[in-house]
C-alpha positions in Angstrom: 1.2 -15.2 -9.1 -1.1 -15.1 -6.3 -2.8 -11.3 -6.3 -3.3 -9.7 -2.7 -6.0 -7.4 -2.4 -5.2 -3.7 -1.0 -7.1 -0.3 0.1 -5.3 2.9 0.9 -8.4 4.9 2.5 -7.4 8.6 3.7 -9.5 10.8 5.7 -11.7 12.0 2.9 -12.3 8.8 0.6 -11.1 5.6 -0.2 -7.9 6.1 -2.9 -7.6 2.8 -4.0 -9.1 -0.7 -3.9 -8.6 -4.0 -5.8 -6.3 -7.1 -6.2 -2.4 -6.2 -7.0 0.8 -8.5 -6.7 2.8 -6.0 -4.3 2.4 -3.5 -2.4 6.1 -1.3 -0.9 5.0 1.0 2.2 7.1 3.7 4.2 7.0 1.2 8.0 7.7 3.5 10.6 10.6 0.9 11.6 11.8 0.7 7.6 10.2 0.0 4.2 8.3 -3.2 3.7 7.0 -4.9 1.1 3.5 -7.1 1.1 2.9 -10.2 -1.4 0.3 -12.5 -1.3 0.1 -14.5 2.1 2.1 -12.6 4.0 2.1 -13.3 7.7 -0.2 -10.7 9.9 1.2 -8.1 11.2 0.0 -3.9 12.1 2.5 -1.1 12.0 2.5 3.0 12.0 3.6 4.1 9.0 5.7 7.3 8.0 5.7 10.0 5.7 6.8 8.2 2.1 5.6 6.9 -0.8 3.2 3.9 -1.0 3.7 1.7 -4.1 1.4 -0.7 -5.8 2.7 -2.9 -8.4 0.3 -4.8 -10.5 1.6 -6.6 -13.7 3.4 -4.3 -15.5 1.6 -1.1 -14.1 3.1 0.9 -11.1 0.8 3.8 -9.2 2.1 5.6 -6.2 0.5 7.9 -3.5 2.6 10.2 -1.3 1.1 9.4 2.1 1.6 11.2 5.7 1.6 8.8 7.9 -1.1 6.5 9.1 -1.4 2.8 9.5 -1.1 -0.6 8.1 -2.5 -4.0 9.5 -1.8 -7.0 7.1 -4.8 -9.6 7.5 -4.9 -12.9 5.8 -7.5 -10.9 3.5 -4.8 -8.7 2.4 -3.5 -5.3 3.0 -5.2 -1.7 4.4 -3.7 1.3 4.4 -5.3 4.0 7.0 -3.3 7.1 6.1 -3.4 10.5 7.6 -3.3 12.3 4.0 -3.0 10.7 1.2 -2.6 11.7 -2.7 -1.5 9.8 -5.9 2.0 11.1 -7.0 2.9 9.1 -10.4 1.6 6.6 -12.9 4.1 4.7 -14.6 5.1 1.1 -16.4 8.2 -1.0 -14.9 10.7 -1.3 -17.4 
């Protein structure tokens, strides 16, 4: 599987950075999921939880609000506050 890089920077440092298979954010419109090539796109983003799946590993970060613009570099997160919430393996 192609891997799509991702950053999830808050206010006070950057949280996370690196190459994942998925991503599932909290889209002001609805929840959305971001693979590998997915088609551009920018969107506010709502109070939720941010997901990163990456093989068998899952991490999450409870974010309040912020942004997210989908490049055909991969994925940024610009979140009001953000802080990790779990760290867990799919089953």
């Amino acid at each position: 599987m192609a891997k799509l890089h991702f950053s999830l920077v808050a206010p006070e440092r950057q949280l996370f950075s690196g190459e994942v298979d998925q991503v599932d954010a909290p889209g002001a419109e609805g929840d959305f999921g971001v693979l590998a090539g997915h088609a551009p796109f920018m969107t506010t983003l709502r109070e939720g939880i941010v997901t990163i799946t990456d093989g068998t590993t899952r991490r999450a970060f409870s974010i309040q609000g912020g942004f997210a613009d989908v490049t055909g570099e991969g994925l940024t997160i610009l979140a009001e506050q953000a802080v990790e919430a779990e760290v867990s393996a799919v089953h």
